[in-house]
mmCIF file of the N, C-alpha and C atoms, coordinates in Angstrom:
data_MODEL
# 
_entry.id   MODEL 
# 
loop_
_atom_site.group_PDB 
_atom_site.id 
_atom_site.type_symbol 
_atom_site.label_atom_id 
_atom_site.label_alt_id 
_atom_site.label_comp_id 
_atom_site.label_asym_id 
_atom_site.label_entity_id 
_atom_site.label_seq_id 
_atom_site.pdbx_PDB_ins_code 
_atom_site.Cartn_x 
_atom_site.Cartn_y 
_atom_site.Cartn_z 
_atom_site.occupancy 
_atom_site.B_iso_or_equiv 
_atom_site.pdbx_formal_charge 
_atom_site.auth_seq_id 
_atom_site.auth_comp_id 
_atom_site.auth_asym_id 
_atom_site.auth_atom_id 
_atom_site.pdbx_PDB_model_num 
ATOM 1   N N  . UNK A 1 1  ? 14.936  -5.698 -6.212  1.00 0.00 ? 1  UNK A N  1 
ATOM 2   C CA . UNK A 1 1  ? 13.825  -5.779 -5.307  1.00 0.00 ? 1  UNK A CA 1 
ATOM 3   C C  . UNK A 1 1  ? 12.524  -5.817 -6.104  1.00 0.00 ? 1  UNK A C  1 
ATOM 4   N N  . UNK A 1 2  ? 11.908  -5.899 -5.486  1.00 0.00 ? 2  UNK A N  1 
ATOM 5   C CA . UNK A 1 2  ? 10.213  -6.228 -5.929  1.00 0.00 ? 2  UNK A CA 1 
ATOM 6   C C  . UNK A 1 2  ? 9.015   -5.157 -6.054  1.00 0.00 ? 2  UNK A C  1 
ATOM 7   N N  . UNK A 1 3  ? 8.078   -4.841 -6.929  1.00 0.00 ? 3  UNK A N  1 
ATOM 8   C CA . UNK A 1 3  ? 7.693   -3.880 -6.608  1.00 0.00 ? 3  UNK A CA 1 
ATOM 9   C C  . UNK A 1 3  ? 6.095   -5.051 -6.292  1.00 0.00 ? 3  UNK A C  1 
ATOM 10  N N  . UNK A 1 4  ? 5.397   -3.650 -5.302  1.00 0.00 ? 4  UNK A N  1 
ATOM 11  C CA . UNK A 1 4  ? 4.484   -4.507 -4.438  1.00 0.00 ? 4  UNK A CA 1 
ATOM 12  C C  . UNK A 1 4  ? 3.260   -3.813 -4.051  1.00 0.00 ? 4  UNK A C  1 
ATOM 13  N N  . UNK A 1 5  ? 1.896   -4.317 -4.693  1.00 0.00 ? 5  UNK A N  1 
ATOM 14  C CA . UNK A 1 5  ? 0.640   -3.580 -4.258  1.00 0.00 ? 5  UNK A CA 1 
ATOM 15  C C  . UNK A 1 5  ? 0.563   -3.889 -2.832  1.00 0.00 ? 5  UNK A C  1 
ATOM 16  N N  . UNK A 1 6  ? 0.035   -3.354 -1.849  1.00 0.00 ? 6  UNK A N  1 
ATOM 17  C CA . UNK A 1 6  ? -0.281  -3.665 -0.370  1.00 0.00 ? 6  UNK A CA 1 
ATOM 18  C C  . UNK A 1 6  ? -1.998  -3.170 -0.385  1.00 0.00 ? 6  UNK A C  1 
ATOM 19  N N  . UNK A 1 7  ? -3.163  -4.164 -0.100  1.00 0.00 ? 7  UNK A N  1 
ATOM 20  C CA . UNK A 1 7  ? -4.420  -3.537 -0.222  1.00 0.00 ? 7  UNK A CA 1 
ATOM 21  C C  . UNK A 1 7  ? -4.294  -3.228 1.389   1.00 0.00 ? 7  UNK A C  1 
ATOM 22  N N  . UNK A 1 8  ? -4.959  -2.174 1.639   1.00 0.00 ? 8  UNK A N  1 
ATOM 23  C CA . UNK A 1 8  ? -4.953  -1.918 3.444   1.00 0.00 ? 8  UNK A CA 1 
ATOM 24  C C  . UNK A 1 8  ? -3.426  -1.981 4.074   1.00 0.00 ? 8  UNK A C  1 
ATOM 25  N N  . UNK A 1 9  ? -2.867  -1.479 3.292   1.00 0.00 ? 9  UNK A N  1 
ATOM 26  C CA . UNK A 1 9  ? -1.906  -0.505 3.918   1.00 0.00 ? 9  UNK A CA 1 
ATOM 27  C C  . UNK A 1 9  ? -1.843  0.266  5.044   1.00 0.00 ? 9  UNK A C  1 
ATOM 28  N N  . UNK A 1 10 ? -3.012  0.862  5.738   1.00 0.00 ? 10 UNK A N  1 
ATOM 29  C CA . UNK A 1 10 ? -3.278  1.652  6.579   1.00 0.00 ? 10 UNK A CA 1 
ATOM 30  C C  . UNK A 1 10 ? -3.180  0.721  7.784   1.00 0.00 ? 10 UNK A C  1 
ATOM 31  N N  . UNK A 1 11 ? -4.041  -0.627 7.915   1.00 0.00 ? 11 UNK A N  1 
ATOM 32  C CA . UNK A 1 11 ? -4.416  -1.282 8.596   1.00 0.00 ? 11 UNK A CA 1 
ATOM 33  C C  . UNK A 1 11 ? -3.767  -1.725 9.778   1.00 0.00 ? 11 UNK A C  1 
ATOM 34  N N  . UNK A 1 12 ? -4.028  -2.419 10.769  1.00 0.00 ? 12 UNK A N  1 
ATOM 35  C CA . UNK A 1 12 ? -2.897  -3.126 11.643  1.00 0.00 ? 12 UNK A CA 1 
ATOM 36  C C  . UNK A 1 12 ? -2.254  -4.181 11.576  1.00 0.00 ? 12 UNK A C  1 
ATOM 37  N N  . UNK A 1 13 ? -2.349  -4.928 10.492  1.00 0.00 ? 13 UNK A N  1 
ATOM 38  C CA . UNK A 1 13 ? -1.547  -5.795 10.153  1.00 0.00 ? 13 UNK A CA 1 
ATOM 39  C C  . UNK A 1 13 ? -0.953  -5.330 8.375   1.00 0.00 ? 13 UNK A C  1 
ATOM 40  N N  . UNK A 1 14 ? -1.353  -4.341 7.819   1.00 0.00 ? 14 UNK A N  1 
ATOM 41  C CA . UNK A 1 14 ? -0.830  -3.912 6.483   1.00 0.00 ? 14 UNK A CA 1 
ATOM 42  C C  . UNK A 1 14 ? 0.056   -2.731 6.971   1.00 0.00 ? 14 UNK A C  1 
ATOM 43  N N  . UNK A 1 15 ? 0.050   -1.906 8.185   1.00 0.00 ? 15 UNK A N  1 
ATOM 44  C CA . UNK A 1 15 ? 1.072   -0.956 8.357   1.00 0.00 ? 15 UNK A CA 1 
ATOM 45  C C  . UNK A 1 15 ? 2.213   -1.558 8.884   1.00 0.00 ? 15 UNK A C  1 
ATOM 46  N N  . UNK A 1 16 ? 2.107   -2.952 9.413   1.00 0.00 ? 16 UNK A N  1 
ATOM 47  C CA . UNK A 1 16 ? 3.465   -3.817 9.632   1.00 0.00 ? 16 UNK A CA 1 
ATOM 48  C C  . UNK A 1 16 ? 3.788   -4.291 8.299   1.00 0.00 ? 16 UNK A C  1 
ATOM 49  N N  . UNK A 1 17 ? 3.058   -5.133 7.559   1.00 0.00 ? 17 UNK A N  1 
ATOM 50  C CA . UNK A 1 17 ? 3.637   -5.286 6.637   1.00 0.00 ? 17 UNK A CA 1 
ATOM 51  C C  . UNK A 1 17 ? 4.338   -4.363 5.738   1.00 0.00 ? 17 UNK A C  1 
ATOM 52  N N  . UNK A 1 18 ? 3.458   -3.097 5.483   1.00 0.00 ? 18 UNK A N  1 
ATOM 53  C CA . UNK A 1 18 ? 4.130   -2.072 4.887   1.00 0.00 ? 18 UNK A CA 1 
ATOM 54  C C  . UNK A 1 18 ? 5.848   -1.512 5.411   1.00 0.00 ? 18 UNK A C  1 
ATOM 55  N N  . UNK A 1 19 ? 5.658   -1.773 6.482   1.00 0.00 ? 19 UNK A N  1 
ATOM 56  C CA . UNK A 1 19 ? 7.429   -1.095 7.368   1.00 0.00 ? 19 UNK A CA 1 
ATOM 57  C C  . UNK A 1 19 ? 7.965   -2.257 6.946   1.00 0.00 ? 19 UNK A C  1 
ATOM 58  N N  . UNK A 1 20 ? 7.959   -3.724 6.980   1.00 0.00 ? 20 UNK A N  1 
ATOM 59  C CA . UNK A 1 20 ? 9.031   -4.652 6.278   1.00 0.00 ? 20 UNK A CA 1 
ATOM 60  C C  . UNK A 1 20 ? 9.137   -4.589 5.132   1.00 0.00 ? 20 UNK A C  1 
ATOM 61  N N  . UNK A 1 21 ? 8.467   -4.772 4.228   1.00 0.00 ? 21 UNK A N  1 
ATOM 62  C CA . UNK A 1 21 ? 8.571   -4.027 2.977   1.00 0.00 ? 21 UNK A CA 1 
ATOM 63  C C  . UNK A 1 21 ? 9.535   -3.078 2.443   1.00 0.00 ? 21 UNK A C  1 
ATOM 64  N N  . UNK A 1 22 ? 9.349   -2.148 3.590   1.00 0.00 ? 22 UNK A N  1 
ATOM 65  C CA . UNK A 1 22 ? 10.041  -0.745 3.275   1.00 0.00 ? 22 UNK A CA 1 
ATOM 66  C C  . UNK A 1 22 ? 11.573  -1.078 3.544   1.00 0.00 ? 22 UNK A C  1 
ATOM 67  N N  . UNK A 1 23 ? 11.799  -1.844 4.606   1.00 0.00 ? 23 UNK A N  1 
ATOM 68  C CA . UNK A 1 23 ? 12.628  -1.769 4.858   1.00 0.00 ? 23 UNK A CA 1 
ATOM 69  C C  . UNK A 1 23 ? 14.023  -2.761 4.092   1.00 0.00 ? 23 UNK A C  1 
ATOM 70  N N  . UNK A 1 24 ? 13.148  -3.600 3.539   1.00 0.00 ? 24 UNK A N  1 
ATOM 71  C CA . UNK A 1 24 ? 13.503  -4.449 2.821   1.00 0.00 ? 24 UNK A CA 1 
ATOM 72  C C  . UNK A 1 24 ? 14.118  -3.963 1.307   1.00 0.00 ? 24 UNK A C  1 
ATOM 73  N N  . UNK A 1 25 ? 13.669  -2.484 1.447   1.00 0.00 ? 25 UNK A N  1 
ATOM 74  C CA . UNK A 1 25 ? 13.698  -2.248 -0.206  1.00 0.00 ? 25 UNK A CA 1 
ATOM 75  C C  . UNK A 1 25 ? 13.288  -2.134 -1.154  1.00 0.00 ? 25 UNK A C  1 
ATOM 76  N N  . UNK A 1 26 ? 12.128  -2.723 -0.890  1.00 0.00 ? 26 UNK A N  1 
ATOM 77  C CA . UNK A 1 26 ? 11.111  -2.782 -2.149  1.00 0.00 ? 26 UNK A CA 1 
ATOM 78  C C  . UNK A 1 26 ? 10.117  -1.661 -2.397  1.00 0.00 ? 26 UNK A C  1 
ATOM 79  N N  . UNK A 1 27 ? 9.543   -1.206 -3.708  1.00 0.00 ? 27 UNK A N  1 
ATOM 80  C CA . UNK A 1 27 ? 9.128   -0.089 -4.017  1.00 0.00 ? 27 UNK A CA 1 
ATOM 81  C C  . UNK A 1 27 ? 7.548   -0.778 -3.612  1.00 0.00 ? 27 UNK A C  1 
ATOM 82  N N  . UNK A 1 28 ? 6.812   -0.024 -2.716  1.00 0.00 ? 28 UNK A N  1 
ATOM 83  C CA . UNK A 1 28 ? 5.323   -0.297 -2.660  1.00 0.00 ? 28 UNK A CA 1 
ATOM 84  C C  . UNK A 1 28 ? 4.003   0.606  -2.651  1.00 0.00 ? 28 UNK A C  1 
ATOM 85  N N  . UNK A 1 29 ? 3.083   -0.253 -3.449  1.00 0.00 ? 29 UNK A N  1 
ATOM 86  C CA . UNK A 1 29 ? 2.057   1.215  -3.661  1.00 0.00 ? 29 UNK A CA 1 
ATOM 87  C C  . UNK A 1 29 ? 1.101   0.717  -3.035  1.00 0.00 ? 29 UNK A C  1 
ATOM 88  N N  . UNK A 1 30 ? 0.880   1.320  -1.653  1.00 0.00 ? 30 UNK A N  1 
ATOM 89  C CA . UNK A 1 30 ? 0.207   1.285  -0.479  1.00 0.00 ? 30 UNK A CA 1 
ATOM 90  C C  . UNK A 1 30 ? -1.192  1.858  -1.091  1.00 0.00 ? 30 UNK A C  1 
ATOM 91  N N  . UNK A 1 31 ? -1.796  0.724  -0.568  1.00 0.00 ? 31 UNK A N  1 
ATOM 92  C CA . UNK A 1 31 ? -3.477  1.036  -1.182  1.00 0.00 ? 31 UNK A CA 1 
ATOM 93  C C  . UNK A 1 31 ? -4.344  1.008  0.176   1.00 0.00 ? 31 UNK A C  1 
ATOM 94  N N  . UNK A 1 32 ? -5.696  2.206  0.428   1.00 0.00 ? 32 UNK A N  1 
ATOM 95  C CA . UNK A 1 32 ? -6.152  2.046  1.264   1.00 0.00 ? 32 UNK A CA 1 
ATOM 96  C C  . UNK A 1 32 ? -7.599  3.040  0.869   1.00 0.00 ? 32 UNK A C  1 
ATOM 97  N N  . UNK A 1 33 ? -8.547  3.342  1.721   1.00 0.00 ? 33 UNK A N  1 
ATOM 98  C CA . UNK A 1 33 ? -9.764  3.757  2.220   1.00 0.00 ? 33 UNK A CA 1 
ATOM 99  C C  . UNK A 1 33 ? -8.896  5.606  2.372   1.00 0.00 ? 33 UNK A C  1 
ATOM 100 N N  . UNK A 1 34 ? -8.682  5.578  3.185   1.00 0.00 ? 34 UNK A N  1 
ATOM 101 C CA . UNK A 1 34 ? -7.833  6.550  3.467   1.00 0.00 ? 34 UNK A CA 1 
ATOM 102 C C  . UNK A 1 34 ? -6.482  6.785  3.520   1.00 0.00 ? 34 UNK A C  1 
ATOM 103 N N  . UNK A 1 35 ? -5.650  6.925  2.041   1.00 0.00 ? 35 UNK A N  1 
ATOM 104 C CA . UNK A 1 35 ? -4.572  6.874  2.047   1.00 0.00 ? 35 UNK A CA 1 
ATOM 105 C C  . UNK A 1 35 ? -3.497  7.843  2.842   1.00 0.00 ? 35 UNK A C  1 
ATOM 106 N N  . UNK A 1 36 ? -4.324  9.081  3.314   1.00 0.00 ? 36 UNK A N  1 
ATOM 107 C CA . UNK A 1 36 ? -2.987  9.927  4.316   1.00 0.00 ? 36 UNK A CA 1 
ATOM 108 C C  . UNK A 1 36 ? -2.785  9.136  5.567   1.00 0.00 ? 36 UNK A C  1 
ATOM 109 N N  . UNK A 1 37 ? -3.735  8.170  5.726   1.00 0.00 ? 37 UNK A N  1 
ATOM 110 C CA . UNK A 1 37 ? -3.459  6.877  6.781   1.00 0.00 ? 37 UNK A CA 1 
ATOM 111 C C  . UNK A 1 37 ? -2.332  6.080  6.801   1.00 0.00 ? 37 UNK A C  1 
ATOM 112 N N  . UNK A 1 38 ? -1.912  6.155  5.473   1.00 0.00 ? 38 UNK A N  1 
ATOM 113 C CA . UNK A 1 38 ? -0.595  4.876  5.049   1.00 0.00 ? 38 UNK A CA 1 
ATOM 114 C C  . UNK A 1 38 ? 0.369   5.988  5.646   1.00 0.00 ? 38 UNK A C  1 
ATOM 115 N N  . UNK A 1 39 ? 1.385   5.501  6.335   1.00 0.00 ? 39 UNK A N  1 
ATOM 116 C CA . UNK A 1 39 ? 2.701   5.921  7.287   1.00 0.00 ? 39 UNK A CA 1 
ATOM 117 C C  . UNK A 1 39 ? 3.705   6.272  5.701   1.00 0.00 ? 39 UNK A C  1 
ATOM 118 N N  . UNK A 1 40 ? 4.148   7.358  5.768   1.00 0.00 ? 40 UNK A N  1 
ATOM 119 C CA . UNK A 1 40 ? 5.466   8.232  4.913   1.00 0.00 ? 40 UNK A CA 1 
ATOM 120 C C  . UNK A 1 40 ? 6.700   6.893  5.042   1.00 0.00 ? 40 UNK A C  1 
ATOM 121 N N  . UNK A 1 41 ? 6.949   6.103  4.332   1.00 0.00 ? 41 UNK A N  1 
ATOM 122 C CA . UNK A 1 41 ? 8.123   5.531  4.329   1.00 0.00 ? 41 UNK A CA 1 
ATOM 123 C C  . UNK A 1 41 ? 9.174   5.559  2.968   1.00 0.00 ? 41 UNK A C  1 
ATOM 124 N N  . UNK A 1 42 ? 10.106  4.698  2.968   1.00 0.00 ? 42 UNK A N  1 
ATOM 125 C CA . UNK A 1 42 ? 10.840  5.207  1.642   1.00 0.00 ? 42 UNK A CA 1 
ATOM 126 C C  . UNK A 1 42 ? 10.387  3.843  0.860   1.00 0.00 ? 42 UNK A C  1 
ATOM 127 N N  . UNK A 1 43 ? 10.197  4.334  -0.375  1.00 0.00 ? 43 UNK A N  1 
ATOM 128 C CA . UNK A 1 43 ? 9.561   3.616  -1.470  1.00 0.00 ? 43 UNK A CA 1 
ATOM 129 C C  . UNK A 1 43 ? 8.341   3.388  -1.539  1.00 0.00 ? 43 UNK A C  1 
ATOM 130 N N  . UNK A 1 44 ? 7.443   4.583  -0.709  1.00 0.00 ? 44 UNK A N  1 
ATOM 131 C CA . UNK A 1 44 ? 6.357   3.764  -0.716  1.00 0.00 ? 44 UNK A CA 1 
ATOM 132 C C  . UNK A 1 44 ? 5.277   4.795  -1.450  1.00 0.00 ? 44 UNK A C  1 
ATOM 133 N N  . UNK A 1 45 ? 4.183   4.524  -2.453  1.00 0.00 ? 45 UNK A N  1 
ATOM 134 C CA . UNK A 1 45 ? 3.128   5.604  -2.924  1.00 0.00 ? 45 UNK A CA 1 
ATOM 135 C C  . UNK A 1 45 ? 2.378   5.163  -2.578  1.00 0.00 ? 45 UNK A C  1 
ATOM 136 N N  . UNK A 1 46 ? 1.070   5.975  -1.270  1.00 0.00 ? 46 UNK A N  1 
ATOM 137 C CA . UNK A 1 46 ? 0.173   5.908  -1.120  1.00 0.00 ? 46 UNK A CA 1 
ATOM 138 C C  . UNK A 1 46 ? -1.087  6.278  -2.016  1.00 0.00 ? 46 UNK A C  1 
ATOM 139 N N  . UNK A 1 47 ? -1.939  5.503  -2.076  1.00 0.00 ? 47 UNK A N  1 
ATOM 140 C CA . UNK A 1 47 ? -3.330  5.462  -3.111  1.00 0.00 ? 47 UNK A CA 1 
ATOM 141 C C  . UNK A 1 47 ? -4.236  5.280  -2.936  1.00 0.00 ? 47 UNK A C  1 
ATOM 142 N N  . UNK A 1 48 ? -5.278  5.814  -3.124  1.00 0.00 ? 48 UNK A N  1 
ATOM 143 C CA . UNK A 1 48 ? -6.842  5.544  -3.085  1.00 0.00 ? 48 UNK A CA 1 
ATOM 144 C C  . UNK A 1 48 ? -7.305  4.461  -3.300  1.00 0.00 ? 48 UNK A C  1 
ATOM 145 N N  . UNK A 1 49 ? -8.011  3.589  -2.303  1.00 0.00 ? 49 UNK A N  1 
ATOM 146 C CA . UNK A 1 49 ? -8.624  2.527  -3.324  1.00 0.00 ? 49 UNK A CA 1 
ATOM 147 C C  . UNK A 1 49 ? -9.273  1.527  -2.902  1.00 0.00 ? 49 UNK A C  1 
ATOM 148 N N  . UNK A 1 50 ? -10.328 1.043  -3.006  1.00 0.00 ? 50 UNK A N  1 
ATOM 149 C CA . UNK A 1 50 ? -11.489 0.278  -1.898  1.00 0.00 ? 50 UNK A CA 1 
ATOM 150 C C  . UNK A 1 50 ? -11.267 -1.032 -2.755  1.00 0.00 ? 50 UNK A C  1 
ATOM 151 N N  . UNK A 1 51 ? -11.693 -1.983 -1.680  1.00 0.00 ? 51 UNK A N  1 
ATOM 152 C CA . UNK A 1 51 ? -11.116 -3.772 -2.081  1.00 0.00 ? 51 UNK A CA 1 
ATOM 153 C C  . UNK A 1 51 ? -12.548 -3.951 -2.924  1.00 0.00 ? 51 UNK A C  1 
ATOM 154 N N  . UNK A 1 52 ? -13.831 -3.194 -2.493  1.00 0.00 ? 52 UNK A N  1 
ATOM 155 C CA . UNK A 1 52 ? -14.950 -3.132 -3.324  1.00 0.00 ? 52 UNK A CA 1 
ATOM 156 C C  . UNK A 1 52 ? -15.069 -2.778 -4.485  1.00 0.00 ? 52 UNK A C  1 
ATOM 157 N N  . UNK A 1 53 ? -14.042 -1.975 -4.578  1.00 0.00 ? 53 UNK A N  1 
ATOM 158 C CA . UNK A 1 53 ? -14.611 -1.674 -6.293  1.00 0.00 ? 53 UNK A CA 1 
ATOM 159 C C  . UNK A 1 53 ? -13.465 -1.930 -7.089  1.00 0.00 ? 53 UNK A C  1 
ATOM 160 N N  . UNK A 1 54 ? -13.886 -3.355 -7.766  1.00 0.00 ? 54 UNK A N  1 
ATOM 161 C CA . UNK A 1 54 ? -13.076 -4.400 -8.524  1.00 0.00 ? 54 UNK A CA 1 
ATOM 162 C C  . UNK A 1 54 ? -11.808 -3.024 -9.777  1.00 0.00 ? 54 UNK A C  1 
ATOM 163 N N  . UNK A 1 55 ? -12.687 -2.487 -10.569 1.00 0.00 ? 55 UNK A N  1 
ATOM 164 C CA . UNK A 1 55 ? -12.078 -1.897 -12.170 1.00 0.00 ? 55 UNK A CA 1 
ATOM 165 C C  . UNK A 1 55 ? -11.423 -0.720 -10.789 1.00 0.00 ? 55 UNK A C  1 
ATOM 166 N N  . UNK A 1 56 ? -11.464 -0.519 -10.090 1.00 0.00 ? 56 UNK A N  1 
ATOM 167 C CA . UNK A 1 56 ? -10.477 0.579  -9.549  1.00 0.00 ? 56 UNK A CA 1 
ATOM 168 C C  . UNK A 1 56 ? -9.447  0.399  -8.737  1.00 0.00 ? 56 UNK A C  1 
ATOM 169 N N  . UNK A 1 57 ? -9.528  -0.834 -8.381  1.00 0.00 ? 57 UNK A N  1 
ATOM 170 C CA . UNK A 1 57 ? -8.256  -1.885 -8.081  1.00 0.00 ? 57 UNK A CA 1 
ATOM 171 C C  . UNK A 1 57 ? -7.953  -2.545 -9.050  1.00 0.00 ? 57 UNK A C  1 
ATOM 172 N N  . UNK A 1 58 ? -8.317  -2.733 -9.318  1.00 0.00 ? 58 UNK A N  1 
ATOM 173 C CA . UNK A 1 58 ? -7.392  -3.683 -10.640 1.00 0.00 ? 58 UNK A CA 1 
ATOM 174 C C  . UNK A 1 58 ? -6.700  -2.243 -11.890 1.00 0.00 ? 58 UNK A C  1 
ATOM 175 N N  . UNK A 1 59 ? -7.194  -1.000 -11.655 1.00 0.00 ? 59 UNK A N  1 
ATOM 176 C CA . UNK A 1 59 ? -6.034  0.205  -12.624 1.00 0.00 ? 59 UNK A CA 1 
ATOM 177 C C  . UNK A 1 59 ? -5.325  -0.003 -11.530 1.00 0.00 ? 59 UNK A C  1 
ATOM 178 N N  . UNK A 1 60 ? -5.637  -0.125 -10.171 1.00 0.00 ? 60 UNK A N  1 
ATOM 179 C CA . UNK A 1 60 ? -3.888  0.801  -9.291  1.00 0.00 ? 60 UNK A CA 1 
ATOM 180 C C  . UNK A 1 60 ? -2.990  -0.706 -9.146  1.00 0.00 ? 60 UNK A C  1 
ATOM 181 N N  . UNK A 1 61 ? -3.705  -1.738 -9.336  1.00 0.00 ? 61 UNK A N  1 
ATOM 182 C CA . UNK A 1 61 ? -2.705  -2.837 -9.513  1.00 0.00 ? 61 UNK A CA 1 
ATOM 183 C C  . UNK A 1 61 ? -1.858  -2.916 -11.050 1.00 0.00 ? 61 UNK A C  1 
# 
């Protein structure tokens, strides 16, 4: 399987994507504004991290 940044993880179209993902298998590190927002699934690490600030997305990628 694949491992997989998700930016907005939290979101309403990144917390769907995040559950196929999950379910699929793949290890994903759910990135968001408010990461206790990202839903508890298996394989997944939630993380801090704004689409604005380039050098702090690009360490959690």
């Amino acid at each position: 399987m694949a491992k997989v940044a998700l930016i907005g993880a939290s979101g309403a179209v990144g917390s769907r994507l995040l559950r196929e993902l999950s379910d699929r298998g793949h290890t994903v590190t759910g990135i968001a504004r408010n990461p206790e927002k990202i839903v508890a699934l298996p394989g997944v690490t939630a993380r801090k991290g704004d689409v604005f600030d380039r050098q702090g997305l690009a360490d959690l990628i």
